[in-house]
TINUPA-925493 format. One record per residue: residue in three letters; x, y, z of N, C-alpha, C in turn. Coordinates in steps of 0.1 Angstrom, whole numbers, plus 5000, padded with zeros to 4 digits. Layout:
REM TINUPA-925493
AlaXYZXYZXYZ...
REM end
This chain:
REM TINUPA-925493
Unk485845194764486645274755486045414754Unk484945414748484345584748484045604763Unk484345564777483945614784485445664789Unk486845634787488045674786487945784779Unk487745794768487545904755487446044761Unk485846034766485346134771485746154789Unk486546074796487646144805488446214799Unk489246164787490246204786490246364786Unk489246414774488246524763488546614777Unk487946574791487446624799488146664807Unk489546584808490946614815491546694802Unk491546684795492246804785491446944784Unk490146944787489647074783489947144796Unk489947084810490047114822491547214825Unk492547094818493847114822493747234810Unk493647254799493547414785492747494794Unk491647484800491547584803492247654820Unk493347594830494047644836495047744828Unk495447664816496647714811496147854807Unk494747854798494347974792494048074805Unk493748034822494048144827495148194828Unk496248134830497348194835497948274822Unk497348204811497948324798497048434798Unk496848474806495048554801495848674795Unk495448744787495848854781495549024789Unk494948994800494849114811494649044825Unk494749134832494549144845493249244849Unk492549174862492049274868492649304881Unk492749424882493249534894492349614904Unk492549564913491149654924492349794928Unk491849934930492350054933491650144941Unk492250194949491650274958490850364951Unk489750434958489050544954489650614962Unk489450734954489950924960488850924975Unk487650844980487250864986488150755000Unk488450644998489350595003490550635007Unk491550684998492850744999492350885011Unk491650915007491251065019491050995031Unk490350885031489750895048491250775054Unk492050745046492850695052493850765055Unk494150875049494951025053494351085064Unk493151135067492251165078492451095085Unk492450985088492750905096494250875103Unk494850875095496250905099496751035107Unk496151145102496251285108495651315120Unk494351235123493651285133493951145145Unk494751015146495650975152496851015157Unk497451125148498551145153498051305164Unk497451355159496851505166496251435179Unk495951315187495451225198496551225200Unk498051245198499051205206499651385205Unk498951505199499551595201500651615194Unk500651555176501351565167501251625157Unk501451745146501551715135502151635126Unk501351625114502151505106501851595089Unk502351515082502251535068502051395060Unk501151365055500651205053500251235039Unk500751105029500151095015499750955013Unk498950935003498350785000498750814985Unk499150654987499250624968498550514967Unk498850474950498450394947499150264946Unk498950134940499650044941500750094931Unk501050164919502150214915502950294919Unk502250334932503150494938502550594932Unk501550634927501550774922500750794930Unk500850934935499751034947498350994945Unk497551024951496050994957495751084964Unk496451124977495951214986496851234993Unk496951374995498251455005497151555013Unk497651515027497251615040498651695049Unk498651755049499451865057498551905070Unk498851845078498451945093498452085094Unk497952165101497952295101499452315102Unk500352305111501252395119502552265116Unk502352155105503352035101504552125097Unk505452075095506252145088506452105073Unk506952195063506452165051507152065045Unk508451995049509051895046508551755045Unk507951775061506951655062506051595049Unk506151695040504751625029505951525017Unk507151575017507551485004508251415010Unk508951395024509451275030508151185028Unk506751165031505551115034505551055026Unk505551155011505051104992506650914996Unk507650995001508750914992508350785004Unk507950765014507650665025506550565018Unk506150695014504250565005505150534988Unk505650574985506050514969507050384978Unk508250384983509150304990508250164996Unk507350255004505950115006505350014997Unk504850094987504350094975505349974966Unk506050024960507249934952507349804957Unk507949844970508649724977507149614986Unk506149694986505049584993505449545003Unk506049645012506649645026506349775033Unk506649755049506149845057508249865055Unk507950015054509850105056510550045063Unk510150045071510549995089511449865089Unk510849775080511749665077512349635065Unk512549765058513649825048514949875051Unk514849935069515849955073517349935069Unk517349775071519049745066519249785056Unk518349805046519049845030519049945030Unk518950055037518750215039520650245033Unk521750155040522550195033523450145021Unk522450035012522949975001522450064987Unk523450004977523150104968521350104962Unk521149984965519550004963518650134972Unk519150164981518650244995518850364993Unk519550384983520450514976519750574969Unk518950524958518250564953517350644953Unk517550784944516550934947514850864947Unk514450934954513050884959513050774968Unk513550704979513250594983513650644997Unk512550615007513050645019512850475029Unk513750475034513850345040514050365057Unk512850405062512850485076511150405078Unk511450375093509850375094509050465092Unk507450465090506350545082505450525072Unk506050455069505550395050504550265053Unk503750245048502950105051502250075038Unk502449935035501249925024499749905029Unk499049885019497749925022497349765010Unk497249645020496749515018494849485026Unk494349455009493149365012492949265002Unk492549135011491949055000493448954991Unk494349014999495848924996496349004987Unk495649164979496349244973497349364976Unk497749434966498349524972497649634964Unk496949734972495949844968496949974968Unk497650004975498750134976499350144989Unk499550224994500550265008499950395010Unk500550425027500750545033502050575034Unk502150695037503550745041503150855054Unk503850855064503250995075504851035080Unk505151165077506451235086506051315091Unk506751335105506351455115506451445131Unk506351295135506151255143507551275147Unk507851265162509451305169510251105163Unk509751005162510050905157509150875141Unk509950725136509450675127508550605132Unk508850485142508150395152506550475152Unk506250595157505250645157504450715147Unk505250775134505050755124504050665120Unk504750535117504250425114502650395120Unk502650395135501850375145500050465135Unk500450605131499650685127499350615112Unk500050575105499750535092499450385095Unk498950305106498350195106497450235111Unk496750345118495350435120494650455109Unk495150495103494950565092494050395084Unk495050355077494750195072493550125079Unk493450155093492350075103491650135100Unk490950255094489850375095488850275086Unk489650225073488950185064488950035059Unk489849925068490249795064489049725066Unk488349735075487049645073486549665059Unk486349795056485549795038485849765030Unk487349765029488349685020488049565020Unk488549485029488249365029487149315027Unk485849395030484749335030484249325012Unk485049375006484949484993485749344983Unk487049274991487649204978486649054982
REM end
């Protein structure tokens, strides 16, 4: 009987304390550093200049807000806020653009700020979501894209090594 007791004690404090994580009253959140967001923009820029491109690339955060914007010398200046809206659209949705496509013309796809074009990529380590790239400039999105998973490669080993 007291050796039931003290299962039980032990199956109950076990099973309270699952529950008390999942209630936990915060979260911890891993976020890019300003030193990260840069060399994954460098990284994106100086892949796409290997193919004889300018680009206009930004990194966010997992909420979408800016981190880091590069402009190529001779990009054109539009390229920088298609880029911002590619990495927030990334960002939100925890998807690469590219297979956002079909919704590009539903009323969700409508929506000011949201570009649903290849280019945009999130930026996953560790099974998180850290933020996104966005890169315009490139003659396709397809290659776009290609530069803003350069970019992500520059630095995923540290990431990962990091969660």
């Amino acid at each position: 009987m007291k050796q039931e007791l003290i299962t039980a004690v032990l199956i109950a404090g076990i099973s309270g304390w699952a529950v008390a994580d999942e209630d936990a009253p915060s979260v911890n959140l891993k976020r890019l550093s300003l030193e990260s967001a840069n060399r994954i923009a460098l990284g994106a820029v100086e892949a796409c200049r290997k193919k004889g491109i300018q680009i206009g690339v930004t990194v966010v955060d997992r909420d979408g807000t800016v981190q880091a914007v590069m402009r190529d010398t001779i990009a054109a200046q539009i390229t920088v806020p298609i880029s911002r809206m590619k990495a927030f659209t990334a960002a939100n949705f925890n998807a690469a653009t590219s297979a956002l496509k079909s919704r590009a013309n539903t009323p969700i796809g409508r929506i000011d700020g949201l570009v649903m074009s290849a280019g945009g990529l999130p930026i996953q380590a560790g099974g998180q979501l850290l933020g996104a790239v966005g890169v315009s400039g490139a003659p396709s999105g397809e290659t776009d894209e290609e530069c803003a998973q350069a970019g992500i490669d520059t630095i995923i080993d540290d990431l990962e090594m990091e969660m």
